[in-house]
N, CA, C and O atoms as CSV, one atom per row, in Angstrom:
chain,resi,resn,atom,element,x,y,z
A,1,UNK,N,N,67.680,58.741,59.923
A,1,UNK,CA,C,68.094,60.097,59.652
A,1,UNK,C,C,69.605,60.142,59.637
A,1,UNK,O,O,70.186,59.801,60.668
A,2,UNK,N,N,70.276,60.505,58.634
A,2,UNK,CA,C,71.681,61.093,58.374
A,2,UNK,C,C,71.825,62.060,58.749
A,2,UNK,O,O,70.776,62.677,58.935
A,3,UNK,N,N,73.128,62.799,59.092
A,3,UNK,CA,C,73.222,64.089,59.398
A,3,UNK,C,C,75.206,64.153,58.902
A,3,UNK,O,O,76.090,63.385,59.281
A,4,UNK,N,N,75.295,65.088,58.178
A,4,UNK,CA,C,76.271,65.337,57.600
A,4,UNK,C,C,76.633,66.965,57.638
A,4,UNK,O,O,75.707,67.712,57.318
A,5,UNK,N,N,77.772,67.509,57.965
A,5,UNK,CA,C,77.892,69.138,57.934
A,5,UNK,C,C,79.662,69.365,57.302
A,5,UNK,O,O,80.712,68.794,57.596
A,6,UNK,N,N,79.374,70.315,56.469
A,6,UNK,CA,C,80.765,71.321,56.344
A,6,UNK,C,C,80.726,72.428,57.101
A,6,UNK,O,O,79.680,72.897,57.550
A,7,UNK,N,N,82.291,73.087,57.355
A,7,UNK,CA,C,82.568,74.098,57.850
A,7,UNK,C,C,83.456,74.857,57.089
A,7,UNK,O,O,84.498,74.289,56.759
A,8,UNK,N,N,83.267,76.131,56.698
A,8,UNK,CA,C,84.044,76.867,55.797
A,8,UNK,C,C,83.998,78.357,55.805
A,8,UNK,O,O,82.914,78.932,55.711
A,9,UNK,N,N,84.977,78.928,55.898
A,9,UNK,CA,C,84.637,80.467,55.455
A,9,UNK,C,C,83.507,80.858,56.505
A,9,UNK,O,O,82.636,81.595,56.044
A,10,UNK,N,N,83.362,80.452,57.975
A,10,UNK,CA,C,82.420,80.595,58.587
A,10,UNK,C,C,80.743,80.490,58.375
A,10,UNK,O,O,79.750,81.085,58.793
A,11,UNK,N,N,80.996,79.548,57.613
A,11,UNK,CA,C,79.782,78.968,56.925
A,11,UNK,C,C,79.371,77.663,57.300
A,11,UNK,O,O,79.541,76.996,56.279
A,12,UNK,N,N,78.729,76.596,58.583
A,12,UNK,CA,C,78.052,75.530,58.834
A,12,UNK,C,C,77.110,75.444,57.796
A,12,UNK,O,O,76.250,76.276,57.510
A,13,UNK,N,N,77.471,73.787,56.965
A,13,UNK,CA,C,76.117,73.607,56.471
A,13,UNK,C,C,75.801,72.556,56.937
A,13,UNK,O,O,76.660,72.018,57.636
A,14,UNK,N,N,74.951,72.092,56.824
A,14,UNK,CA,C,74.301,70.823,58.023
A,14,UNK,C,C,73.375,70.304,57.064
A,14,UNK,O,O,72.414,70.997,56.731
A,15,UNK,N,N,73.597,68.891,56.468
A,15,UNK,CA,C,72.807,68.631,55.310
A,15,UNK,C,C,71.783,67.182,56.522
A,15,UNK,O,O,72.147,66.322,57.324
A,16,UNK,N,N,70.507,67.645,55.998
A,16,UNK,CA,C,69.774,66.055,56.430
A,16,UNK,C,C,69.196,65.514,55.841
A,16,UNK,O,O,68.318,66.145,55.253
A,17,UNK,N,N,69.275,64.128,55.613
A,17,UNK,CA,C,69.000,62.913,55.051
A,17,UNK,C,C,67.881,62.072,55.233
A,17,UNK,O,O,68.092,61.249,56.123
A,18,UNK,N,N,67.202,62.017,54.915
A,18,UNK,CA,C,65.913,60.859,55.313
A,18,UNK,C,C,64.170,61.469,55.889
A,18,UNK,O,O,63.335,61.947,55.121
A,19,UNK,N,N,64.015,61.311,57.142
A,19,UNK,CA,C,63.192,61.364,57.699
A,19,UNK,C,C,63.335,61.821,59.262
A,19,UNK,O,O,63.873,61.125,60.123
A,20,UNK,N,N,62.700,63.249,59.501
A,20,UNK,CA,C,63.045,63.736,61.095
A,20,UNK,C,C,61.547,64.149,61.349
A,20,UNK,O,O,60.899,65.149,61.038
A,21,UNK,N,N,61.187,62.768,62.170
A,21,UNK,CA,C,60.003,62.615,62.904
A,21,UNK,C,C,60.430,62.348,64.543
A,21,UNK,O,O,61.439,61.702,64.826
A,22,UNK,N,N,59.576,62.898,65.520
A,22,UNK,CA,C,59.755,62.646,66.738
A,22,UNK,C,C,60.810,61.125,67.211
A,22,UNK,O,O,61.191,61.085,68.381
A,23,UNK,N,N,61.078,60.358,66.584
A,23,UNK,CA,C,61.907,59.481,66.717
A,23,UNK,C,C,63.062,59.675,66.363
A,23,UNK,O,O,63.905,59.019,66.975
A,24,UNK,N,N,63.495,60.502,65.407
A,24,UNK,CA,C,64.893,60.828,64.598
A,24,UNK,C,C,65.250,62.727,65.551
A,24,UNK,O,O,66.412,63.131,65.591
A,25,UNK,N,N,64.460,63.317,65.981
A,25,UNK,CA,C,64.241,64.580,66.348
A,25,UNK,C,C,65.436,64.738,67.420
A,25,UNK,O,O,66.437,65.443,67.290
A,26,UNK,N,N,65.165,64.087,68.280
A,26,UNK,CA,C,66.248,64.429,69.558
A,26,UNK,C,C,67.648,64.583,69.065
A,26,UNK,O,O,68.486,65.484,69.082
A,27,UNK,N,N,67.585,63.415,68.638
A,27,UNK,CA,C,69.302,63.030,68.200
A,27,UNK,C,C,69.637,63.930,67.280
A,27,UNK,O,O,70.729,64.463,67.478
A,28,UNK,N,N,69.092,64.245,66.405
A,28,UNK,CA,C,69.100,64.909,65.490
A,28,UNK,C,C,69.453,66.795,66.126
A,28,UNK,O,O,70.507,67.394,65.912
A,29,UNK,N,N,68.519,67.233,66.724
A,29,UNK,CA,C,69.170,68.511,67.425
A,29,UNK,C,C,70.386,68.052,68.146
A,29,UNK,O,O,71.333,68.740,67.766
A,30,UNK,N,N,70.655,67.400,68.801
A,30,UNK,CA,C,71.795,67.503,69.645
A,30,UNK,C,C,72.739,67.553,68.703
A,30,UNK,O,O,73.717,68.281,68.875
A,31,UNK,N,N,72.631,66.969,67.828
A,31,UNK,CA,C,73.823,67.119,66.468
A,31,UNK,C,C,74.177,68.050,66.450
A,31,UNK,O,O,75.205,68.350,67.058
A,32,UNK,N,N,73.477,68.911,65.742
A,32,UNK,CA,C,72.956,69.815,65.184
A,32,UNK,C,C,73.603,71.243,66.528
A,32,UNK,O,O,74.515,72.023,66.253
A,33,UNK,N,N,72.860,71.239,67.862
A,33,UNK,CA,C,73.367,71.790,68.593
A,33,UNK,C,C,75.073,71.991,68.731
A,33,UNK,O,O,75.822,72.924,69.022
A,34,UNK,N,N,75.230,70.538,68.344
A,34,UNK,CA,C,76.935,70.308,69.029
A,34,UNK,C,C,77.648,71.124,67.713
A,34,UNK,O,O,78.348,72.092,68.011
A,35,UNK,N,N,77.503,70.784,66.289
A,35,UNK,CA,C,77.687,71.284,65.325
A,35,UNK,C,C,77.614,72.755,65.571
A,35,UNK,O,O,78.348,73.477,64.897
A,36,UNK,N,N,77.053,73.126,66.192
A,36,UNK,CA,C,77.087,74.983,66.165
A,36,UNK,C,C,77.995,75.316,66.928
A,36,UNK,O,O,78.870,76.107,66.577
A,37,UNK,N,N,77.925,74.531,68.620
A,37,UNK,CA,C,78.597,75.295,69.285
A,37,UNK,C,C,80.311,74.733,68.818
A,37,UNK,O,O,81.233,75.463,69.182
A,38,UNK,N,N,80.486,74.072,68.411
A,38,UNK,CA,C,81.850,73.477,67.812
A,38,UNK,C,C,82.587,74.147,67.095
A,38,UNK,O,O,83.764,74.327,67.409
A,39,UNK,N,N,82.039,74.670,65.955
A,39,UNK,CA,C,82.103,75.929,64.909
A,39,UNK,C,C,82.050,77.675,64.803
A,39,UNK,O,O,82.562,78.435,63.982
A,40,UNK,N,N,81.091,77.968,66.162
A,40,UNK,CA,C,80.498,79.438,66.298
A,40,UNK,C,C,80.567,79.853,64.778
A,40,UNK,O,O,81.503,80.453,64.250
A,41,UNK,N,N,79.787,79.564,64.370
A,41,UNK,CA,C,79.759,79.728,62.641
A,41,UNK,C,C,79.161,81.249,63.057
A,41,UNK,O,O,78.869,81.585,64.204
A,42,UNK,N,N,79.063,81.989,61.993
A,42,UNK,CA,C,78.390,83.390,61.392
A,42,UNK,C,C,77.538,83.124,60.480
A,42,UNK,O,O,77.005,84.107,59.964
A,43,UNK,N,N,77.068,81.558,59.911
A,43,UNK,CA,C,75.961,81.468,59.066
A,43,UNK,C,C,75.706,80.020,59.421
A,43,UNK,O,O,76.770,79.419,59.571
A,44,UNK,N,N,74.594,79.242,59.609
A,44,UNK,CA,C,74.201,78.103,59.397
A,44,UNK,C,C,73.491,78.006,58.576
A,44,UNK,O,O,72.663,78.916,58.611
A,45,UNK,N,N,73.306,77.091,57.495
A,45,UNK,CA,C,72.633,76.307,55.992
A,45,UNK,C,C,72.069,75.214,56.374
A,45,UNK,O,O,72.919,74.331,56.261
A,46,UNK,N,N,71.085,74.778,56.771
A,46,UNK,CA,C,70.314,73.602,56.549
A,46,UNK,C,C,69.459,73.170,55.123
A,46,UNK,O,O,68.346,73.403,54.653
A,47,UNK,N,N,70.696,72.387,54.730
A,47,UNK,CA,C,70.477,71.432,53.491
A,47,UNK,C,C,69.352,70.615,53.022
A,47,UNK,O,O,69.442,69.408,52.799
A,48,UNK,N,N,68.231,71.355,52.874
A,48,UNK,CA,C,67.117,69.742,53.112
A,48,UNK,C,C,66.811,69.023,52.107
A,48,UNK,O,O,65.857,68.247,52.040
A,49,UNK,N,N,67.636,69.259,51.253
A,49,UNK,CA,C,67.401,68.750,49.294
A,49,UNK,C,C,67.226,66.734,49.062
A,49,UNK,O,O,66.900,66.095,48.062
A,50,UNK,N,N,67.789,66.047,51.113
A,50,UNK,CA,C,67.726,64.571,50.649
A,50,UNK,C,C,66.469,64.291,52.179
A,50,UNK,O,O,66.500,63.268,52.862
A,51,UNK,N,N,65.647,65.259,52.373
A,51,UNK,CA,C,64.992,65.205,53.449
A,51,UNK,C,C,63.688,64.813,52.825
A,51,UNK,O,O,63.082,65.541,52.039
A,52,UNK,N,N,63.244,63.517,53.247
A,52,UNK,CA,C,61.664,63.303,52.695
A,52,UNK,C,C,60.863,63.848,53.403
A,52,UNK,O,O,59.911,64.495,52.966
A,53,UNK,N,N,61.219,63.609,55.084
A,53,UNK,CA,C,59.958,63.802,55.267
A,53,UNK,C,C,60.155,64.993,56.880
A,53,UNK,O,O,61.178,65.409,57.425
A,54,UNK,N,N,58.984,65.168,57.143
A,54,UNK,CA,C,59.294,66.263,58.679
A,54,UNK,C,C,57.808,66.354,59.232
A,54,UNK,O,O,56.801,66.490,58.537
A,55,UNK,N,N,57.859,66.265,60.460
A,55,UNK,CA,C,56.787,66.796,60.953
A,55,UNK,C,C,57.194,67.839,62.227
A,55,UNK,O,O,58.303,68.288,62.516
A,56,UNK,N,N,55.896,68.052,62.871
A,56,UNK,CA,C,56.358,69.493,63.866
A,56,UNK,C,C,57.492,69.185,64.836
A,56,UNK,O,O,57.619,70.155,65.583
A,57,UNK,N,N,58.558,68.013,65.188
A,57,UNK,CA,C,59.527,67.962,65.716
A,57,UNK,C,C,60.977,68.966,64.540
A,57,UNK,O,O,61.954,69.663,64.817
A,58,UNK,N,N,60.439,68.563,63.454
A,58,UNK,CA,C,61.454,69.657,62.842
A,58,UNK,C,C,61.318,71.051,62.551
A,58,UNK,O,O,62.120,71.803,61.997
A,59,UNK,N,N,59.809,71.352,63.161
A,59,UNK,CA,C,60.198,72.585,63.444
A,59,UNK,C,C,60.572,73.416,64.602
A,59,UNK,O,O,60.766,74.622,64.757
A,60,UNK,N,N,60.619,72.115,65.559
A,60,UNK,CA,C,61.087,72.251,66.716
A,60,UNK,C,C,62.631,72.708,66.263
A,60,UNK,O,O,63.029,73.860,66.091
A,61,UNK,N,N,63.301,71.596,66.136
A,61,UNK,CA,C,64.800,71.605,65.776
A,61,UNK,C,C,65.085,73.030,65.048
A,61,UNK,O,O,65.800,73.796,65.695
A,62,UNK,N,N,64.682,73.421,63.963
A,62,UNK,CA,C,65.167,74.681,63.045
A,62,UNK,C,C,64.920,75.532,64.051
A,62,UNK,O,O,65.969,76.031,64.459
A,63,UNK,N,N,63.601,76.044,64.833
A,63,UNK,CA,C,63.872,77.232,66.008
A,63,UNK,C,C,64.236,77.123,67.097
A,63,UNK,O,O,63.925,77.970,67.935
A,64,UNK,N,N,65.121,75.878,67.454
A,64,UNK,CA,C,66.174,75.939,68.154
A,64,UNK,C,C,68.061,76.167,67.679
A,64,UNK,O,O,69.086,76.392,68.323
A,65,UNK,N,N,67.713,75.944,66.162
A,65,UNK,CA,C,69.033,76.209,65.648
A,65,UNK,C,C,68.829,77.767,65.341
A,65,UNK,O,O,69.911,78.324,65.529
A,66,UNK,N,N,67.863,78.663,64.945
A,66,UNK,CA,C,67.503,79.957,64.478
A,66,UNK,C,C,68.035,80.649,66.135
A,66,UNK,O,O,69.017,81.373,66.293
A,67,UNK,N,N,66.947,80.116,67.382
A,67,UNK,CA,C,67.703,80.492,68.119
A,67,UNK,C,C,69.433,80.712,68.888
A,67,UNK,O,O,69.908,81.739,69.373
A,68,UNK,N,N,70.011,79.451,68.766
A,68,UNK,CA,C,71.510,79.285,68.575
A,68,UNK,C,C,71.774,79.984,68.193
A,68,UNK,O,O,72.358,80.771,68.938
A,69,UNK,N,N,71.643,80.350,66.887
A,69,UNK,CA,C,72.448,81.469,65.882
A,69,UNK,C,C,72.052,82.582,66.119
A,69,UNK,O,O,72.901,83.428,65.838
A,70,UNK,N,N,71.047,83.016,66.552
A,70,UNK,CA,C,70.860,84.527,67.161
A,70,UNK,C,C,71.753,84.721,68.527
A,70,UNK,O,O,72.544,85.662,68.472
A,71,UNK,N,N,71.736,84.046,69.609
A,71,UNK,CA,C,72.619,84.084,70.610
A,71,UNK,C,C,74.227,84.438,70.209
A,71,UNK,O,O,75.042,84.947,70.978
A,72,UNK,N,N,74.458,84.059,68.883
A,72,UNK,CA,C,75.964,84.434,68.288
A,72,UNK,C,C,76.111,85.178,67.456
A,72,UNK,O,O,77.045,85.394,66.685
A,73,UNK,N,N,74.976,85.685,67.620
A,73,UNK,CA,C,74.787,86.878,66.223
A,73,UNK,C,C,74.866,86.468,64.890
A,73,UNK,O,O,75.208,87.087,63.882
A,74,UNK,N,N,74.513,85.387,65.047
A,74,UNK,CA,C,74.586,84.609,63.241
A,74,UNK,C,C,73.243,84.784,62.856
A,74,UNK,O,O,72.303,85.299,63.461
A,75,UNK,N,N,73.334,84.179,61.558
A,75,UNK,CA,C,71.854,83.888,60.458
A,75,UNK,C,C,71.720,82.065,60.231
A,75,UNK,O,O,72.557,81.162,60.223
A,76,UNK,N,N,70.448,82.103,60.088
A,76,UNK,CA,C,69.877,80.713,59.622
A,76,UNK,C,C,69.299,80.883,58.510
A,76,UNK,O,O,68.426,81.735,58.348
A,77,UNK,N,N,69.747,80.025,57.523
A,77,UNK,CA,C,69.344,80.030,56.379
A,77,UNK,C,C,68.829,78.703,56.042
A,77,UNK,O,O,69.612,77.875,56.507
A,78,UNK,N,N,67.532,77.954,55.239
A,78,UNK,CA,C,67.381,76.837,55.157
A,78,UNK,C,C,67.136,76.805,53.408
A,78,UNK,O,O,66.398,77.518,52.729
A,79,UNK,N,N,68.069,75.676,52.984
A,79,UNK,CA,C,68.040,75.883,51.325
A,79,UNK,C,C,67.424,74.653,50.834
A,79,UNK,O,O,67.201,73.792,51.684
A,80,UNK,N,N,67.145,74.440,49.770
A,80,UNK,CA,C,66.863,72.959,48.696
A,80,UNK,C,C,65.720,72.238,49.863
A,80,UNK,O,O,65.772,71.170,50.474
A,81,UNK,N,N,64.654,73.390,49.849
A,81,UNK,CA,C,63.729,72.374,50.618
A,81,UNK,C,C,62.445,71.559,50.130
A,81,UNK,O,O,61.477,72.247,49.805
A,82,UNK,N,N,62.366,70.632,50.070
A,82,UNK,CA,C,61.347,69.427,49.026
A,82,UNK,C,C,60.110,69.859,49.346
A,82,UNK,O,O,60.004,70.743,50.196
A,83,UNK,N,N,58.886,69.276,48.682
A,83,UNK,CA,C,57.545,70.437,48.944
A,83,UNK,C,C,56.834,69.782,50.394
A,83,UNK,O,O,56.006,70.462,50.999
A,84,UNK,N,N,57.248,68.343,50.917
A,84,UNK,CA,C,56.384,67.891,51.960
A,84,UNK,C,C,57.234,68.906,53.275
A,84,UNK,O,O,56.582,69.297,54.243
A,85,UNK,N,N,58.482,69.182,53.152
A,85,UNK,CA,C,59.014,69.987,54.499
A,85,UNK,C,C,58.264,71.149,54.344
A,85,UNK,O,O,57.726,71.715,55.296
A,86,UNK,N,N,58.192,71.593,53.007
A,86,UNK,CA,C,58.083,73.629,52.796
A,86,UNK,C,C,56.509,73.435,53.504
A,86,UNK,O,O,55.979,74.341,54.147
A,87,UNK,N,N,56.014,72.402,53.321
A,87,UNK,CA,C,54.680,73.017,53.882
A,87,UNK,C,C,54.628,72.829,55.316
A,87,UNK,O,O,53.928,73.570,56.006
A,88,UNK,N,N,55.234,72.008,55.754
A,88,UNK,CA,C,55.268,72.000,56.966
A,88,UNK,C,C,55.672,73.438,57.873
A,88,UNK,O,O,54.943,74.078,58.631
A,89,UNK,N,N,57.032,73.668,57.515
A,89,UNK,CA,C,57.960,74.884,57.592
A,89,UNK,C,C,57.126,76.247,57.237
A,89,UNK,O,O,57.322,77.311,57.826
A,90,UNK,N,N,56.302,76.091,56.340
A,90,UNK,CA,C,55.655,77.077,55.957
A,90,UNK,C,C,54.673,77.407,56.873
A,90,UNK,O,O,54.846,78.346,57.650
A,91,UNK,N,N,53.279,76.492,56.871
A,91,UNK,CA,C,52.475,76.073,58.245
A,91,UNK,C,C,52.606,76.914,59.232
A,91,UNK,O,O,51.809,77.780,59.593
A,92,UNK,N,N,54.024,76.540,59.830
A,92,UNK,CA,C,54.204,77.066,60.982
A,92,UNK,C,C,54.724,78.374,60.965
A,92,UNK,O,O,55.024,78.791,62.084
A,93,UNK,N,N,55.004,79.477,59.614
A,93,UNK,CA,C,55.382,80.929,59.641
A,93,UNK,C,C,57.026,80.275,60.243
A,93,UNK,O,O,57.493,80.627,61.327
A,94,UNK,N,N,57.457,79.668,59.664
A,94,UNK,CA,C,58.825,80.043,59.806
A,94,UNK,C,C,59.907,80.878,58.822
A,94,UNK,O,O,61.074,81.207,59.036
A,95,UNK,N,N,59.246,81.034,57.940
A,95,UNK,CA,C,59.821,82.267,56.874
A,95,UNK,C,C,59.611,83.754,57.376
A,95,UNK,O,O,60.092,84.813,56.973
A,96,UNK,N,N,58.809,83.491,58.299
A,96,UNK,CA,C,58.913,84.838,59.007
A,96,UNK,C,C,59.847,85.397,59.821
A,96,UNK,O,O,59.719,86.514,60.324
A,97,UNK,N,N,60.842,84.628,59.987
A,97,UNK,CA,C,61.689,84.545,60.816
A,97,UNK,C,C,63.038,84.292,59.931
A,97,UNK,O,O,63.677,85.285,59.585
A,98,UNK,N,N,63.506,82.942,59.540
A,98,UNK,CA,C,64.354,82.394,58.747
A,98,UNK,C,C,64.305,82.063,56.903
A,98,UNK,O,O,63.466,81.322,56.391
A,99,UNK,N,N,65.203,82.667,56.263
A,99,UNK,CA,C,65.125,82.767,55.314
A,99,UNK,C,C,65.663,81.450,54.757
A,99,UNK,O,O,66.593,80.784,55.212
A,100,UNK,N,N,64.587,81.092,53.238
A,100,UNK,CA,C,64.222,80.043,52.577
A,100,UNK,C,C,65.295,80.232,51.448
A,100,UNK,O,O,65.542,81.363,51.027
A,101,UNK,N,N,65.663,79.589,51.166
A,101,UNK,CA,C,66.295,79.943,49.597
A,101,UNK,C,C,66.956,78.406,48.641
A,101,UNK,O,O,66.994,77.280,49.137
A,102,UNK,N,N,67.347,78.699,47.440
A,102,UNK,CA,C,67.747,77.950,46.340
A,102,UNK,C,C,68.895,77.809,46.659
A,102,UNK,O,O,69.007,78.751,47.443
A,103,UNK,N,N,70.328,77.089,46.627
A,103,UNK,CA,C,71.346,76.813,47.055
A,103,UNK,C,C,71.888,76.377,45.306
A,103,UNK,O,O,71.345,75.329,44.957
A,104,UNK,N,N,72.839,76.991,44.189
A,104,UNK,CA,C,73.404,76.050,43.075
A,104,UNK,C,C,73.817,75.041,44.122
A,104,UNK,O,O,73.814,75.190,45.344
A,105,UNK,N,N,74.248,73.766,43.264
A,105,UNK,CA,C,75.032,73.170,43.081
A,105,UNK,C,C,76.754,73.195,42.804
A,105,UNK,O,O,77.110,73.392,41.642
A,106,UNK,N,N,77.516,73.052,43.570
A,106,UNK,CA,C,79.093,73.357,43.619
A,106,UNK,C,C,79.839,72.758,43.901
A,106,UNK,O,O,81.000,73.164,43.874
């Protein structure tokens, strides 16, 4: 698992790479954690457009970053997500909560 983020205009995006299965999971939030509190962003973007694969550890991770960002009064947004995450993500009603969306290219 890769983990790569910009910061801009109070905008964290947090792009992930590969595969976040219970083995890639831990490390992967703490990133992810440290990345927020580093920034106090007003929006986090999770990038999942190079993410193959996920199981229920990543939906662990996203409602612990959804939570983060509510504690700061921010939004979680998760964009470019491939169809093996959306169902996962989906599965679990996390659109009920955090909004899904298309991200252009820029």
């Amino acid at each position: 698992m890769n983990i790569r983020s910009t910061f801009e205009d109070g905008r964290l995006t947090i792009y992930l790479e590969g595969e976040l299965d219970h083995h890639a999971a831990r490390d992967a939030t703490r990133q992810l954690e440290e990345r927020i509190d580093a920034t106090c962003p007003r929006e986090t973007v999770l990038d999942l457009r190079k993410l193959t694969f996920m199981d229920s550890s990543g939906i662990a991770l996203v409602v612990k970053a959804y939570r983060r960002m509510d504690q700061l009064g921010g939004k979680l947004t998760i964009v470019n997500i491939g169809p093996q995450p959306r169902r996962v993500l989906r599965a679990a009603g996390i659109e009920r909560f955090v909004r899904f969306a298309i991200q252009k290219e820029g």
